[in-house]
C-alpha positions in Angstrom: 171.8 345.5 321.8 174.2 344.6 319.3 174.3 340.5 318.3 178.0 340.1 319.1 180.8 341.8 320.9 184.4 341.9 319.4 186.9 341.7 322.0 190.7 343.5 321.1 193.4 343.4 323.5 196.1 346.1 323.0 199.2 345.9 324.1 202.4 346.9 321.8 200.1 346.7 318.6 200.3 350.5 317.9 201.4 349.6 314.1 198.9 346.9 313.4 195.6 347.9 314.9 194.3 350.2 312.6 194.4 347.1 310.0 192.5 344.8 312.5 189.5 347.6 313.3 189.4 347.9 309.3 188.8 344.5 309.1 186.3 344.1 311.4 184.5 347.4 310.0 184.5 345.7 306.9 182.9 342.9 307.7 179.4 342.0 305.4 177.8 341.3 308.8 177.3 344.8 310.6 175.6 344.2 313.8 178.2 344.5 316.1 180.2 346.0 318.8 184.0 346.8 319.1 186.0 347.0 322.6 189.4 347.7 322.6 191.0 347.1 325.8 194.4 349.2 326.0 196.6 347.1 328.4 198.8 349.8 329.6 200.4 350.1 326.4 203.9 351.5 326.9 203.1 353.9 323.7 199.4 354.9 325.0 199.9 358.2 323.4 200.5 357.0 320.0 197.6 354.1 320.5 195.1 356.8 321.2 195.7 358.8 318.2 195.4 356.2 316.1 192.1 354.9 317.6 191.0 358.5 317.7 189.6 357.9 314.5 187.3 355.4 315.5 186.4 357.1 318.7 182.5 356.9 317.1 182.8 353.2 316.4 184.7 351.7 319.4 184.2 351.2 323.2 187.5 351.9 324.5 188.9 350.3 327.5 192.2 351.7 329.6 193.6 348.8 332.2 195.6 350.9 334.9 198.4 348.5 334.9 199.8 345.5 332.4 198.4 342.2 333.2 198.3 340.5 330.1 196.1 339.2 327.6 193.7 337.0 329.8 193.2 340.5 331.9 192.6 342.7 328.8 189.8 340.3 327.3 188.1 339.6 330.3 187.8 343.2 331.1 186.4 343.5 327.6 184.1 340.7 328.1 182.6 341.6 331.2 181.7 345.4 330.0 180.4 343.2 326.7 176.3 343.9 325.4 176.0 341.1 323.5 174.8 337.5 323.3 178.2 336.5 321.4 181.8 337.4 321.8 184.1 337.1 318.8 187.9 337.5 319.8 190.2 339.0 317.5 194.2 339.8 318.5 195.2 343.3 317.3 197.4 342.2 314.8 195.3 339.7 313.3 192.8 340.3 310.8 189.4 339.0 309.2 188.6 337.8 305.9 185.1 340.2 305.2 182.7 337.4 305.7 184.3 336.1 308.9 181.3 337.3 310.9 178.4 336.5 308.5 180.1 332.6 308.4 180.4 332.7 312.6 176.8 334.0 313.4 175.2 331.8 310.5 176.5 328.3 311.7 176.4 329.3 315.5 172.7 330.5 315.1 171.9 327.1 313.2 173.1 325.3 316.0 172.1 326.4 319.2 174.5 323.4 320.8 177.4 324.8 319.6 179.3 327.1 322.3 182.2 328.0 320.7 183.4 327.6 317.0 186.6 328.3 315.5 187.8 328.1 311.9 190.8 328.4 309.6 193.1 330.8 309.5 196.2 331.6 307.0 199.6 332.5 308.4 201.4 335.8 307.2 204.3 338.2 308.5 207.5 337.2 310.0 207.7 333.1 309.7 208.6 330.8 307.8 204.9 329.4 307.5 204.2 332.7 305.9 201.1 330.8 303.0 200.4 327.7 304.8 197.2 327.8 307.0 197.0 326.7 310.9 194.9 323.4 310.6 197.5 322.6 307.6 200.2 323.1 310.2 197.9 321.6 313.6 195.0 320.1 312.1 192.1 319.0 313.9 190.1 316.1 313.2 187.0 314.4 314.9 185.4 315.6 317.6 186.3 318.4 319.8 186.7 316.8 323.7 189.2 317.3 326.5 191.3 314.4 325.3 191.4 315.3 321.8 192.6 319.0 323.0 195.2 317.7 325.4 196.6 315.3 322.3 196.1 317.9 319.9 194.0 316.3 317.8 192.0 319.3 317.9 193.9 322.7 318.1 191.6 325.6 319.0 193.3 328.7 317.9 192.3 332.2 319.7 190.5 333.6 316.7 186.7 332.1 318.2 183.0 333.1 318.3 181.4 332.1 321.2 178.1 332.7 323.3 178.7 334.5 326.3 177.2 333.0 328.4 179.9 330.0 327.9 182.5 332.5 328.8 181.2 333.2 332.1 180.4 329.8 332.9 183.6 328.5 332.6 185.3 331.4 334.5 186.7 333.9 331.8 190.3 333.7 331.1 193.0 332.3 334.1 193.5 336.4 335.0 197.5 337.2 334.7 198.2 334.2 332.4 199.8 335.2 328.8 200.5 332.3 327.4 198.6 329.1 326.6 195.5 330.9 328.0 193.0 330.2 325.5 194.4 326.2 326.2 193.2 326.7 329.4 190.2 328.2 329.1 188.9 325.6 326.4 189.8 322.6 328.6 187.4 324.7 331.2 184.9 324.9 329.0 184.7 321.1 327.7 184.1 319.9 331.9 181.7 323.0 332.3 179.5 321.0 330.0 180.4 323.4 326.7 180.4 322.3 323.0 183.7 323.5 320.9 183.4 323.2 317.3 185.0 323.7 314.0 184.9 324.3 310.1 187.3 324.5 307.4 186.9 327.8 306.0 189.7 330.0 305.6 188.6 333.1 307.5 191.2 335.0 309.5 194.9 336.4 308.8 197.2 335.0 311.7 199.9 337.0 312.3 203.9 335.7 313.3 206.1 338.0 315.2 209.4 337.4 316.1 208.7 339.0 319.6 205.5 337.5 320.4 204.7 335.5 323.9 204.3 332.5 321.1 207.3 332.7 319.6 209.0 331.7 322.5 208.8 327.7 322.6 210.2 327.1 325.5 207.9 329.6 327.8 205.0 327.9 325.5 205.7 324.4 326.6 206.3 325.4 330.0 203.0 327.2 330.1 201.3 324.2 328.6 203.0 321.7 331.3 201.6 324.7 334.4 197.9 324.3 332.3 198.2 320.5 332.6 199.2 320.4 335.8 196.1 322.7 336.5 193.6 320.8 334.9 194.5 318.2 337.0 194.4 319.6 340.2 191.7 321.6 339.3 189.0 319.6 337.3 187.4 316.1 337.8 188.7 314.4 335.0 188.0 310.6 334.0 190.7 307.7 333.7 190.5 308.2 329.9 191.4 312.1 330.2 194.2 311.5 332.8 195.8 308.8 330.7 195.5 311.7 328.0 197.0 314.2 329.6 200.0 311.9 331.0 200.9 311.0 327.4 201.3 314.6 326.5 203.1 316.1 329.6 205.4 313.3 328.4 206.0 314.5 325.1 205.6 317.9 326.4 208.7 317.3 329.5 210.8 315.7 326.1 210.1 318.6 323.8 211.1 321.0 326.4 214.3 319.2 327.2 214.9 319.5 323.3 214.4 323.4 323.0 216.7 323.6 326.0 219.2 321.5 324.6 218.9 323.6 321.4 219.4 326.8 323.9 222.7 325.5 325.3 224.0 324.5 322.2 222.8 328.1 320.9 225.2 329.6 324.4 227.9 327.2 324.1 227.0 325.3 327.4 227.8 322.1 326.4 227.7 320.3 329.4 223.6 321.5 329.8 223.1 320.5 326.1 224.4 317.3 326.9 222.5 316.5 330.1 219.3 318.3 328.3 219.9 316.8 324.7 220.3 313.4 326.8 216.8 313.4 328.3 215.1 314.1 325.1 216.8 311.2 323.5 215.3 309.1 325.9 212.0 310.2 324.5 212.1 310.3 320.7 215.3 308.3 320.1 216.2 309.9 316.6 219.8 308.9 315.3 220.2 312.6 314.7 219.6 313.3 318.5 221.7 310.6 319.4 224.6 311.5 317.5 224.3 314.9 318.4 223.9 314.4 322.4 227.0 311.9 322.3 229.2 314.8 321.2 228.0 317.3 323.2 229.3 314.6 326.4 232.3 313.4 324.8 233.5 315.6 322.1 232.1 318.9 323.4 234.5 321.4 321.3 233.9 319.6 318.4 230.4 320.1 318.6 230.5 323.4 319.9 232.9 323.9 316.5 230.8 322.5 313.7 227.5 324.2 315.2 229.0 327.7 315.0 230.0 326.3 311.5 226.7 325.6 310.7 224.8 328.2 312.1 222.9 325.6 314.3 221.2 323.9 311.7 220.6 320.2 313.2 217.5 320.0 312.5 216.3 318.9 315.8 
């Protein structure tokens, strides 16, 4: 039985995958099994050839329809050997000592359920050289408050005992975004023990057309994980309090994107009414300004945005 089970999900990764199995493969900890779990790719055919080179080295996992990335690592999960699962997105990669780093501190502490580290940003963003607890750090200890403030930001790239995993109840199947949120707020009330380190030990890939890079399908998919927990989970006074500070921030920041969206369209009378609610919120000068235009001097606005290419700064 292999010590720990690395999870891929494929879908629409055809051009990066080949990097992420070579970084696994290269990894200075070798005990180890791969599963890739093709998602109904739309270009199966050119997936397959590409893992066809690996066919000695990988379990490989065909989904008969697209349901996402909760779906595709589950399934990988469940058909998993091992006492520890180590999630890596097929476009990501691993530094070479990722695993060694993992499996050392997780076997030195047996209360540790899941542990996640740093990772530095790359491809198609302007964070391209800055790492993600530079950008969302995390400080103190991991609990469900300090993951609903984001105090602590647990990214995706994890090692974790299986057994946590199944405990919790896998991934919400069907969700793709804010997922891994979900599940980690899950784990915290089923009793499990996140932790973190500093070490710089995965390659995070940006893409322009990533469920991610959409921020206002991100927010709303935090607000539905929110709403969730609540509904969901016994939480204490403390967590609700927690969680109603951030759907507030959350409800504002959303109104913001969508203001930016209208601007972006020319609907000035949404950006107003949108750019309005946020203002209410974070009551910048900036925002101010901009959502008084957008009521009474619409073409104006609508003028020197084209003029500047949108960039308010919001």
């Amino acid at each position: 039985m292999p010590q720990v089970s690395v999870i891929v999900p494929a879908f629409r990764v055809t051009a990066y995958i080949k990097d992420a199995i070579d970084s696994i493969l290269g990894q200075t900890f070798q005990d180890f099994e791969i599963l890739v779990v093709n998602d109904c790719c739309p270009d199966t055919e050119a997936l397959e050839r590409v893992l066809q080179t690996y066919h000695s080295r990988i379990v490989y996992l065909k989904l008969q329809k697209n349901s996402g990335p909760s779906t595709a690592r589950n399934a990988g999960i469940l058909a998993s050997k091992s006492p520890y699962i180590a999630l890596l997105d097929a476009d990501d990669l691993w530094e070479p000592n990722y695993l060694e780093v993992q499996l050392e501190i997780l076997d030195s502490d047996p209360g540790i359920d899941i542990l996640y580290c740093d990772a530095r940003i790359f491809g198609d963003t302007p964070s391209v050289g800055q790492t993600n607890m530079e950008l969302n750090p995390s400080d103190g200890e991991v609990t469900f408050s300090s993951l609903i403030s984001l105090t602590c930001n647990v990214g995706v790239f994890v090692t974790g005992r299986r057994a946590i995993f199944l405990k919790a109840g896998l991934f919400e199947a069907g969700r793709r975004r804010a997922e891994d949120f979900d599940l980690w707020l899950r784990v915290i009330k089923a009793g499990g023990r996140i932790a973190y380190h500093r070490r710089v030990l995965v390659r995070s890939r940006r893409r322009a057309d990533s469920a991610s890079a959409n921020e206002e399908g991100m927010l709303v998919a935090d607000l539905e994980v929110c709403e969730k927990a609540r509904r969901t989970l016994q939480l204490t006074d403390d967590e609700l309090a927690a969680m109603d500070r951030q759907i507030l921030q959350w409800n504002a920041k959303l109104e913001l994107a969508r203001g930016k969206s209208a601007l972006d369209s020319g609907r000035m009378a949404d950006a107003a009414r949108h750019l309005e609610r946020a203002y209410a919120y974070f009551k910048t000068p900036k925002l101010a300004v901009v959502s008084a235009l957008a009521r009474i001097a619409p073409r104006l606005l609508s003028w020197a945005h084209r003029r500047k290419a949108g960039r308010y700064g919001l």
